[in-house]
PDB file with one MODEL, atoms N, CA, C and O in Angstrom:
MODEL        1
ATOM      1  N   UNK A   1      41.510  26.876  -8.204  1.00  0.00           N
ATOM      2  CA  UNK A   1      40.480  27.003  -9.212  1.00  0.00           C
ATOM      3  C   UNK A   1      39.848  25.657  -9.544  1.00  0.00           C
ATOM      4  O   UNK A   1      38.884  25.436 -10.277  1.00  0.00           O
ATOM      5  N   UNK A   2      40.474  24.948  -8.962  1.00  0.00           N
ATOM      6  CA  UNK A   2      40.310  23.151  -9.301  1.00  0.00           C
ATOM      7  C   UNK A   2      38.689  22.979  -9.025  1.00  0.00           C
ATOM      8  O   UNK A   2      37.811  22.467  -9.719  1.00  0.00           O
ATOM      9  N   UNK A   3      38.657  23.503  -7.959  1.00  0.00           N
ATOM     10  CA  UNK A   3      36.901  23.242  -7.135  1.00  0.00           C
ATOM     11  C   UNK A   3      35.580  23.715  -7.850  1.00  0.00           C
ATOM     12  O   UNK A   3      34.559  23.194  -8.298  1.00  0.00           O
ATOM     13  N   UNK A   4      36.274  25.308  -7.693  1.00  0.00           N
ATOM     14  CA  UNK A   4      35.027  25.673  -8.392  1.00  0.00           C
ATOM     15  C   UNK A   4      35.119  25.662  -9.866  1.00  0.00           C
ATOM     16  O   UNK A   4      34.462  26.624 -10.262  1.00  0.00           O
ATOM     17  N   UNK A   5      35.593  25.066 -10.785  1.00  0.00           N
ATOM     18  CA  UNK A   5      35.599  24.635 -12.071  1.00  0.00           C
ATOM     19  C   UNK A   5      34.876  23.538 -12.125  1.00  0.00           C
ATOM     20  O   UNK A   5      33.978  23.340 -12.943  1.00  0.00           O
ATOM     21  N   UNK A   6      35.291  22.656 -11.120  1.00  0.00           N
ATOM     22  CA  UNK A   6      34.830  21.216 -11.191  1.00  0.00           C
ATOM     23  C   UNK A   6      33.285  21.372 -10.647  1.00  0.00           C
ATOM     24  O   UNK A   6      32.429  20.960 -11.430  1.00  0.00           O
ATOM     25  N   UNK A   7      32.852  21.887  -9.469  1.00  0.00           N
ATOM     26  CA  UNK A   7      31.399  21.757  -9.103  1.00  0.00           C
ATOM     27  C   UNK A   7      30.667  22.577 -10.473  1.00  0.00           C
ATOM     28  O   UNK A   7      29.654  22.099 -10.982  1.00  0.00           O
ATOM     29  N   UNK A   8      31.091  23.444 -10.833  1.00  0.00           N
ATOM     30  CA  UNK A   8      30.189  24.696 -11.561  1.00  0.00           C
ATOM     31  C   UNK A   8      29.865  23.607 -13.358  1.00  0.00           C
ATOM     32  O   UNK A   8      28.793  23.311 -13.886  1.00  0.00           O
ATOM     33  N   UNK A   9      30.847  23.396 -13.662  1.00  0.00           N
ATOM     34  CA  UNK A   9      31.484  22.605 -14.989  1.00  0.00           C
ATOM     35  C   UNK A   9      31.141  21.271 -15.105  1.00  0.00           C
ATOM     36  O   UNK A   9      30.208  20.927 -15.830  1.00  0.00           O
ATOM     37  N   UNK A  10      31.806  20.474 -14.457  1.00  0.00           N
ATOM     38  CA  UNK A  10      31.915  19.535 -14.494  1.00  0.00           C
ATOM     39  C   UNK A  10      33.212  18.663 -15.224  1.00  0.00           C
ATOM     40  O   UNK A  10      33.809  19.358 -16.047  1.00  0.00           O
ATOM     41  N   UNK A  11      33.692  17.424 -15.087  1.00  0.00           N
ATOM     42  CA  UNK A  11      34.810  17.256 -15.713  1.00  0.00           C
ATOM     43  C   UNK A  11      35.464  17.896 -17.523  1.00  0.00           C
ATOM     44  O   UNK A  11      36.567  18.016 -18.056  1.00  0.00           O
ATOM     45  N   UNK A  12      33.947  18.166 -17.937  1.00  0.00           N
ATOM     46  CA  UNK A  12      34.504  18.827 -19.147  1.00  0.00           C
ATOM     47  C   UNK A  12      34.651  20.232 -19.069  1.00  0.00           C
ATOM     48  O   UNK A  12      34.473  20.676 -20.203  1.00  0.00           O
ATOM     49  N   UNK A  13      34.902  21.179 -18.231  1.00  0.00           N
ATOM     50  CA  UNK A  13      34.891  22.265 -17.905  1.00  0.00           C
ATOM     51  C   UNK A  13      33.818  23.029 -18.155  1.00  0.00           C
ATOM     52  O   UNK A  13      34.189  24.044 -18.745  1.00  0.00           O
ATOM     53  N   UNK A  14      32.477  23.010 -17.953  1.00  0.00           N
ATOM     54  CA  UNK A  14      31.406  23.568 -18.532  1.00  0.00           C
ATOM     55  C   UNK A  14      31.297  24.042 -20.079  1.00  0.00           C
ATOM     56  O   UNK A  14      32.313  23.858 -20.750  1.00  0.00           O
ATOM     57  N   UNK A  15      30.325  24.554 -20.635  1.00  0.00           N
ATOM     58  CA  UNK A  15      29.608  24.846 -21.973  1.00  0.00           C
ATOM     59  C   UNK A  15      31.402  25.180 -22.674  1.00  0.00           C
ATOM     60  O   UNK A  15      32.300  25.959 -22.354  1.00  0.00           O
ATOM     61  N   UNK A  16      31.263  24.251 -23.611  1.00  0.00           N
ATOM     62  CA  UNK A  16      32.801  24.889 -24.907  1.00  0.00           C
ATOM     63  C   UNK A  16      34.096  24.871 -23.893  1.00  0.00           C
ATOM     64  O   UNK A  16      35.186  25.346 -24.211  1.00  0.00           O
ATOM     65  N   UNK A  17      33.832  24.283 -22.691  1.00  0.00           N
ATOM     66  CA  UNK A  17      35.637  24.274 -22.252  1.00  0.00           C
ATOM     67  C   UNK A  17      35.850  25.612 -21.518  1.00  0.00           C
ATOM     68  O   UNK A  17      37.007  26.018 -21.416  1.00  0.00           O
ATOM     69  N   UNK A  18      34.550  26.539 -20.849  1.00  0.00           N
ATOM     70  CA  UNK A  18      34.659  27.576 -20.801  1.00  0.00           C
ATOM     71  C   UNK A  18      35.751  28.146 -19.369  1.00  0.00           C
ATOM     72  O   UNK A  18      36.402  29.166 -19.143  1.00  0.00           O
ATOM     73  N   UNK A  19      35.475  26.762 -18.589  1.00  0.00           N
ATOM     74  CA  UNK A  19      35.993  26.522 -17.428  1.00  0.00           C
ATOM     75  C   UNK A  19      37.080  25.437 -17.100  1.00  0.00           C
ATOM     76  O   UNK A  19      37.322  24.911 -16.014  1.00  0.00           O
ATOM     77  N   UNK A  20      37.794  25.201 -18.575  1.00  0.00           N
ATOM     78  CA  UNK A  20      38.861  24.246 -18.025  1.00  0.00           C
ATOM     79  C   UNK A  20      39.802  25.147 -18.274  1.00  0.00           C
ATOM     80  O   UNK A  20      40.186  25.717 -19.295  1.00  0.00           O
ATOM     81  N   UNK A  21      40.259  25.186 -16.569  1.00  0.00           N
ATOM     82  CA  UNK A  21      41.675  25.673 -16.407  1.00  0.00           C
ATOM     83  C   UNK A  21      42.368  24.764 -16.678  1.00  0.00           C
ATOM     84  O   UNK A  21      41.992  23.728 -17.225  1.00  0.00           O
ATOM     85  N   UNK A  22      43.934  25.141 -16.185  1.00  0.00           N
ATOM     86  CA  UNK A  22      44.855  24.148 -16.180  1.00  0.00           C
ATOM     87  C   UNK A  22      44.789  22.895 -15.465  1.00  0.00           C
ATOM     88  O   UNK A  22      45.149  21.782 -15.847  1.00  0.00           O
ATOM     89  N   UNK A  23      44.147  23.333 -14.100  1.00  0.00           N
ATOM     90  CA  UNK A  23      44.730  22.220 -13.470  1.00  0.00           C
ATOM     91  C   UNK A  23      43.149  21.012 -13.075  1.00  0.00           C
ATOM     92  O   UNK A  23      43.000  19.854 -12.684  1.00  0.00           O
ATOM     93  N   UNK A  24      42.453  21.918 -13.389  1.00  0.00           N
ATOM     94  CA  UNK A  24      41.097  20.864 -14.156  1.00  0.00           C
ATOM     95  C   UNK A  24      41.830  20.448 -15.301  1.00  0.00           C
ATOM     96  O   UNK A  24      42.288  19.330 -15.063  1.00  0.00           O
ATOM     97  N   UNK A  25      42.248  20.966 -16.794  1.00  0.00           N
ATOM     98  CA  UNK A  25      42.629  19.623 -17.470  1.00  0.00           C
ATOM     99  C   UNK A  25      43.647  18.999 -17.523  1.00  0.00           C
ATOM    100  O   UNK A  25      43.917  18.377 -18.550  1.00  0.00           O
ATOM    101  N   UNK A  26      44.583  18.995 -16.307  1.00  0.00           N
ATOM    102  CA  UNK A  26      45.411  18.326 -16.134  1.00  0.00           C
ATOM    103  C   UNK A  26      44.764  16.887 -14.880  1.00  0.00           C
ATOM    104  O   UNK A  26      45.389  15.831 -14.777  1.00  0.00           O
ATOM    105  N   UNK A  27      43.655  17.131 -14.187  1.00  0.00           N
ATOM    106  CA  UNK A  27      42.834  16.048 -14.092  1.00  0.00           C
ATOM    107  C   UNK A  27      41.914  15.385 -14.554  1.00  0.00           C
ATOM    108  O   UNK A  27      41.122  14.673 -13.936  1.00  0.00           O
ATOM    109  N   UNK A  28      41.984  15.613 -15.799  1.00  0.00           N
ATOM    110  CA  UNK A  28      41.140  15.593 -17.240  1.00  0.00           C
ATOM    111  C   UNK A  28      42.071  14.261 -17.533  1.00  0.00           C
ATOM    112  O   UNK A  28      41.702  13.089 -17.611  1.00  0.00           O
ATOM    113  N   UNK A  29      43.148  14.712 -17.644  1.00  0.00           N
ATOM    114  CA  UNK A  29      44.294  13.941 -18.426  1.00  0.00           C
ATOM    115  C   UNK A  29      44.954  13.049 -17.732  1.00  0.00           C
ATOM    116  O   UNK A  29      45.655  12.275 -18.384  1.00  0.00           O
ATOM    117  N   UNK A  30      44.928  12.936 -16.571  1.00  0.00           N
ATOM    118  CA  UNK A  30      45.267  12.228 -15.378  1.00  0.00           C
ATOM    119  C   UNK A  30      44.311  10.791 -15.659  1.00  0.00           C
ATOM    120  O   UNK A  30      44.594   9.776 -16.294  1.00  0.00           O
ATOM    121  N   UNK A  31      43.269  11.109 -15.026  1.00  0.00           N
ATOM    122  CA  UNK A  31      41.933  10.416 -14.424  1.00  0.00           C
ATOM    123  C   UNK A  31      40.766  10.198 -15.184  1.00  0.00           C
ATOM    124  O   UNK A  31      40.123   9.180 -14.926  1.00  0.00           O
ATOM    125  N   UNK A  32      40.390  10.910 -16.018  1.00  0.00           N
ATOM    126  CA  UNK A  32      39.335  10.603 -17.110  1.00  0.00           C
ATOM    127  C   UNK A  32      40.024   9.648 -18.037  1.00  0.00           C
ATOM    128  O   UNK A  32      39.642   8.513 -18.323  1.00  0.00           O
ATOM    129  N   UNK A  33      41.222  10.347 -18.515  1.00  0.00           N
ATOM    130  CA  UNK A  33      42.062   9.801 -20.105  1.00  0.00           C
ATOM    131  C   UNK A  33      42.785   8.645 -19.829  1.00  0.00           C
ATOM    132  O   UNK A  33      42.622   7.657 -20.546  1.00  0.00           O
ATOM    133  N   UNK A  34      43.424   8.631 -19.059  1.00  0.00           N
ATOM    134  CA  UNK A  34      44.341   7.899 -18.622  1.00  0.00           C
ATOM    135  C   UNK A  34      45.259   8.008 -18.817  1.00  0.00           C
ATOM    136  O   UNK A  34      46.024   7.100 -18.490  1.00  0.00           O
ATOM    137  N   UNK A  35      45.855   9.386 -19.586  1.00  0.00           N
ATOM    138  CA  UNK A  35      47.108   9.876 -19.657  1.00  0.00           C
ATOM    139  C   UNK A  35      48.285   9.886 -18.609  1.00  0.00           C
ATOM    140  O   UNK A  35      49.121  10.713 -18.973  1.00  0.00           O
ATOM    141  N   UNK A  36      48.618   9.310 -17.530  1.00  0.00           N
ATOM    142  CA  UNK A  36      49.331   9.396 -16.592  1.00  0.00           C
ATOM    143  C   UNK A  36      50.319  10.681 -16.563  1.00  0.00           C
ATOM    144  O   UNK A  36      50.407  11.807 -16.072  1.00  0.00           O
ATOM    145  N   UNK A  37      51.235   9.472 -17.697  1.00  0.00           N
ATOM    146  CA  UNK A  37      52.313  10.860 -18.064  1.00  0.00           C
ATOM    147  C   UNK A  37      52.363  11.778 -18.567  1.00  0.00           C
ATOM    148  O   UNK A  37      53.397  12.445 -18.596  1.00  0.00           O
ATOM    149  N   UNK A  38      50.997  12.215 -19.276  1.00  0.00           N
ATOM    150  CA  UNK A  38      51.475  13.670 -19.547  1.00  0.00           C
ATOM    151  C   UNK A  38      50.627  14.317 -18.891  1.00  0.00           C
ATOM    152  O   UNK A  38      50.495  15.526 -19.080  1.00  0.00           O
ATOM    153  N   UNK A  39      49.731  13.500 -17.804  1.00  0.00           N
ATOM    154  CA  UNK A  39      48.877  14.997 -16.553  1.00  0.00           C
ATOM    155  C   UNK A  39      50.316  14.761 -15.636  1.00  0.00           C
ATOM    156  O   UNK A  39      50.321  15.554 -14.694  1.00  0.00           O
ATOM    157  N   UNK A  40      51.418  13.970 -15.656  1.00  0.00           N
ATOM    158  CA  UNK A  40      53.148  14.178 -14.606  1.00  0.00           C
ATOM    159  C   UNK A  40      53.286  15.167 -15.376  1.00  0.00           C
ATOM    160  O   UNK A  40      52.765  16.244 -15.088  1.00  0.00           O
ATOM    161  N   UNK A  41      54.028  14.995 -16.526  1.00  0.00           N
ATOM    162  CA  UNK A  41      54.320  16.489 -17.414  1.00  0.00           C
ATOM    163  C   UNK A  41      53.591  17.959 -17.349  1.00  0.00           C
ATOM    164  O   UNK A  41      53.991  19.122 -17.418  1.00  0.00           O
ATOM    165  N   UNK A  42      52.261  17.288 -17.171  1.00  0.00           N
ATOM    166  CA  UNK A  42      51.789  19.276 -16.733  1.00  0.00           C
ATOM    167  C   UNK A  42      51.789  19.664 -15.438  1.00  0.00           C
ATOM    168  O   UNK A  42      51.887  20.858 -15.155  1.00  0.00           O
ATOM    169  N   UNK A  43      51.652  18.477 -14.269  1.00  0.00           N
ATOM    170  CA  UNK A  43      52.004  18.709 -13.283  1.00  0.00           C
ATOM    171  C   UNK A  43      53.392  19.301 -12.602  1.00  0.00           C
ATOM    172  O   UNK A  43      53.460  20.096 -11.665  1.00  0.00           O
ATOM    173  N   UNK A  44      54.552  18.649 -13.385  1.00  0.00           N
ATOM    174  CA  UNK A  44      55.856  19.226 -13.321  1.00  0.00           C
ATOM    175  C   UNK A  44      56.161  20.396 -13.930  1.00  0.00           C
ATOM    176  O   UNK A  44      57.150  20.984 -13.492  1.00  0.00           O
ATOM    177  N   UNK A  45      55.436  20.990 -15.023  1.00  0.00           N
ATOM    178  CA  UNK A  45      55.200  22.410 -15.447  1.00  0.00           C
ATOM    179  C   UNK A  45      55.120  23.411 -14.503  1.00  0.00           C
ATOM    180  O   UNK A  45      55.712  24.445 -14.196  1.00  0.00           O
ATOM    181  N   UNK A  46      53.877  22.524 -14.034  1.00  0.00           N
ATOM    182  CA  UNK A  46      53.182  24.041 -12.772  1.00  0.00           C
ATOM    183  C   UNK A  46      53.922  24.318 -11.813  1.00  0.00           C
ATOM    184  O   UNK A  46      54.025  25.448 -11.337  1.00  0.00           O
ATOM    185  N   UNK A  47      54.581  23.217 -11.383  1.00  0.00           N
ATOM    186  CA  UNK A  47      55.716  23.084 -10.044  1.00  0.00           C
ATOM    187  C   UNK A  47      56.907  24.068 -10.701  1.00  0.00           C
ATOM    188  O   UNK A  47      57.488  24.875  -9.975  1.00  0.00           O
ATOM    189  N   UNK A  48      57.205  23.952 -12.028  1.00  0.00           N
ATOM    190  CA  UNK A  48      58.624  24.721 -12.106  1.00  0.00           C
ATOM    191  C   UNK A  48      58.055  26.491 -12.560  1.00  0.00           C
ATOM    192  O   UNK A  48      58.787  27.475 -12.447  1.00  0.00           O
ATOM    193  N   UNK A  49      56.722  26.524 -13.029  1.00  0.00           N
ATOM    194  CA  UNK A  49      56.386  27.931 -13.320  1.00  0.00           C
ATOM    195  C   UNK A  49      55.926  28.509 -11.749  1.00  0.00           C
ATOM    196  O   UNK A  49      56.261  29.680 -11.571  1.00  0.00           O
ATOM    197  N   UNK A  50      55.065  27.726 -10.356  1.00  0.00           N
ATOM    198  CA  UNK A  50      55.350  28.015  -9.701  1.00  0.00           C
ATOM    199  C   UNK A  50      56.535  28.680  -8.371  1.00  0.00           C
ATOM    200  O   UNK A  50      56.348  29.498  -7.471  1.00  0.00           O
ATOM    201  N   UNK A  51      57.690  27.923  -8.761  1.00  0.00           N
ATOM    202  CA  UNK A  51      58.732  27.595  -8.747  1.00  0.00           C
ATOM    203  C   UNK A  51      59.298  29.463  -9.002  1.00  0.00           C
ATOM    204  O   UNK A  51      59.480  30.283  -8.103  1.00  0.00           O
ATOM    205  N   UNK A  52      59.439  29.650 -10.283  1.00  0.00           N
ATOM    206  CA  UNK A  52      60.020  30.377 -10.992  1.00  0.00           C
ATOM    207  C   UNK A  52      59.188  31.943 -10.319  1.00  0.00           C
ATOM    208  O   UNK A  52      59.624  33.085 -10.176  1.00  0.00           O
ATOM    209  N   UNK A  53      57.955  31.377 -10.052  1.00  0.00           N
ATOM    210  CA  UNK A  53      56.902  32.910  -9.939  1.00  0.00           C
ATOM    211  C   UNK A  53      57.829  33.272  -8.365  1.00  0.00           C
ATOM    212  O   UNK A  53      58.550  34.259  -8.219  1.00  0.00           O
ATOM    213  N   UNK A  54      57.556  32.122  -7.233  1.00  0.00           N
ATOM    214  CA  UNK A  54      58.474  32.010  -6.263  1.00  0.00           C
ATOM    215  C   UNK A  54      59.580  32.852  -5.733  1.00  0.00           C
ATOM    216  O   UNK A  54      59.672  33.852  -5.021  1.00  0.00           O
ATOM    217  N   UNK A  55      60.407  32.025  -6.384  1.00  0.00           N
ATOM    218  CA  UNK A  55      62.207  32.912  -6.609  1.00  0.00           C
ATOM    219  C   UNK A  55      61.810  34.419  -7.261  1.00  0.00           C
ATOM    220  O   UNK A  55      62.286  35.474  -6.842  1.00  0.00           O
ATOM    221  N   UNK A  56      60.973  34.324  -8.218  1.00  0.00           N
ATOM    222  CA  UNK A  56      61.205  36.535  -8.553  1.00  0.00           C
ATOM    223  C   UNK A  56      60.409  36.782  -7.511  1.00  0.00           C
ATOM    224  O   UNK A  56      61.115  37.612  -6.938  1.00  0.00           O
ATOM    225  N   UNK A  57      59.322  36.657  -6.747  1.00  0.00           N
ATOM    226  CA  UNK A  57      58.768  37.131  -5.604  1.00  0.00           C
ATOM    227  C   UNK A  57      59.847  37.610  -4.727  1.00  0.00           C
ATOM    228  O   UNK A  57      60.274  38.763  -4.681  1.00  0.00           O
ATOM    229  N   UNK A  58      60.292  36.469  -3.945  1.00  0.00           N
ATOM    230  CA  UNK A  58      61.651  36.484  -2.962  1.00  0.00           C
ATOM    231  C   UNK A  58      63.014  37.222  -3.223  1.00  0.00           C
ATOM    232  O   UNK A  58      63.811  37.814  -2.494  1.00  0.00           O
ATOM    233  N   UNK A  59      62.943  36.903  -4.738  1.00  0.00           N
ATOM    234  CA  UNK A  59      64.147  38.441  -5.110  1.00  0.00           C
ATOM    235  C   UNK A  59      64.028  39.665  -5.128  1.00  0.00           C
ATOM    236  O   UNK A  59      64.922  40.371  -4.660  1.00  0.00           O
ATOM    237  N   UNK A  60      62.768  40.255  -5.734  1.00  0.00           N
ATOM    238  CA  UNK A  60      62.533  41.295  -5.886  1.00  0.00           C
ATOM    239  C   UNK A  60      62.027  42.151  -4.838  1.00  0.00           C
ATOM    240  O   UNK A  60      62.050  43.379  -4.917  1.00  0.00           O
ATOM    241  N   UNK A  61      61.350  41.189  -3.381  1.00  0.00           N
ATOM    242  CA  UNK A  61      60.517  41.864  -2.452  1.00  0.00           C
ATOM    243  C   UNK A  61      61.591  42.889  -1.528  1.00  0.00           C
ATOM    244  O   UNK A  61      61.066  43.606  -0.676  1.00  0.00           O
ATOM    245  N   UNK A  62      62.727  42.929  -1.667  1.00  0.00           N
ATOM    246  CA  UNK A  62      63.463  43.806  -1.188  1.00  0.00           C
ATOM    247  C   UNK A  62      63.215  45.462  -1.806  1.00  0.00           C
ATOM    248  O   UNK A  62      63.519  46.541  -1.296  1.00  0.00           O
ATOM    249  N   UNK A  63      62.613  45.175  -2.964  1.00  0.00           N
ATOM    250  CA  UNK A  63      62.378  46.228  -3.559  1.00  0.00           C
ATOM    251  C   UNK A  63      61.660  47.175  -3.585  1.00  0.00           C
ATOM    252  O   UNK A  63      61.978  48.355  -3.728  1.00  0.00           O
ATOM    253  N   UNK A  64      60.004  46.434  -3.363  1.00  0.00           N
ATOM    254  CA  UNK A  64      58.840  46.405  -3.119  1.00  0.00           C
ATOM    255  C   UNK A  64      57.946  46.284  -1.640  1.00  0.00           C
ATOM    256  O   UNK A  64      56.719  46.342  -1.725  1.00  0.00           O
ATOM    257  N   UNK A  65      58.575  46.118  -0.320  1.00  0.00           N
ATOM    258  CA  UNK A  65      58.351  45.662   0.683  1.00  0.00           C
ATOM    259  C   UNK A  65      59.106  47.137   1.724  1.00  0.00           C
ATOM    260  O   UNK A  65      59.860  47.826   1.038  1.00  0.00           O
ATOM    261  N   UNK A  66      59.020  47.414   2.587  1.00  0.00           N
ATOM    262  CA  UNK A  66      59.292  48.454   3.194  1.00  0.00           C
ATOM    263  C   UNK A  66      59.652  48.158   4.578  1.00  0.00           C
ATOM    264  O   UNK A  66      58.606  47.866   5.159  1.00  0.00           O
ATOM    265  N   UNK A  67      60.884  48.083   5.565  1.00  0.00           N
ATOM    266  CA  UNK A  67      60.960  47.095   6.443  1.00  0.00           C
ATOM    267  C   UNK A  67      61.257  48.591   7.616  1.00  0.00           C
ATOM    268  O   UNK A  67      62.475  48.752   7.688  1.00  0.00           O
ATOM    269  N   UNK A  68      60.609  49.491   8.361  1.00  0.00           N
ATOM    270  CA  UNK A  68      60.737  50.534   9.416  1.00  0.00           C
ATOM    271  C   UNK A  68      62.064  49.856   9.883  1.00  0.00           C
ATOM    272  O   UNK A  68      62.830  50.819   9.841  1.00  0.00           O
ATOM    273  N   UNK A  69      62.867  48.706  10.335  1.00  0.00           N
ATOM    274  CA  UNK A  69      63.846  49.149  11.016  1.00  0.00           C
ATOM    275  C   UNK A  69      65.196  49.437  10.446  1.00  0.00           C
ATOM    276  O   UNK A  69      66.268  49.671  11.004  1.00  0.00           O
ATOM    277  N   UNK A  70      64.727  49.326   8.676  1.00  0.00           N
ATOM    278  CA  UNK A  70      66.078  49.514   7.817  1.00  0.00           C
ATOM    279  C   UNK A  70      66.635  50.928   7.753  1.00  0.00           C
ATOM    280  O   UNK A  70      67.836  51.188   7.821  1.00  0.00           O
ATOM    281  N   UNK A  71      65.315  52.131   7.570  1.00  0.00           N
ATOM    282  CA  UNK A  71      65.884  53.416   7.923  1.00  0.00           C
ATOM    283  C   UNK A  71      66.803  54.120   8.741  1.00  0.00           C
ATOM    284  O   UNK A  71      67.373  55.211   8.750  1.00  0.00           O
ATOM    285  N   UNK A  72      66.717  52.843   9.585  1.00  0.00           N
ATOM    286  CA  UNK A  72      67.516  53.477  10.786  1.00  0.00           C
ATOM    287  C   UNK A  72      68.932  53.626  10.917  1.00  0.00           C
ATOM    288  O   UNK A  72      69.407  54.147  11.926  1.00  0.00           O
TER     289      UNK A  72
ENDMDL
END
């Protein structure tokens, strides 16, 4: 979403913030602000909520996924 936030928007996420996602203002906070550490801190967020989305994918797809040679 980084791209097209940024071409459409611009670093302030277009009209009222309409278009800052996360990870536009976590290069908000990076690179405009100079916040280093806390665009690391939201960056390490996304990694562990990615992370987390991940592992229930991979657990649960046994559930949800249908494999023809298990019937057998």
């Amino acid at each position: 979403m980084f791209d097209t936030a940024f071409v459409l928007g611009g670093s302030r996420g277009g009209t009222r913030g309409s278009l800052l996602f996360y990870v536009l203002n976590l290069w908000n906070e990076g690179f405009r602000n100079g916040r280093f550490g806390f665009a690391s801190a939201l960056a390490w967020v996304l990694v562990i909520a990615a992370a987390v989305v991940i592992v229930l994918i991979f657990r649960t797809s046994s559930r949800w996924v249908y494999y023809e040679s298990e019937g057998e």
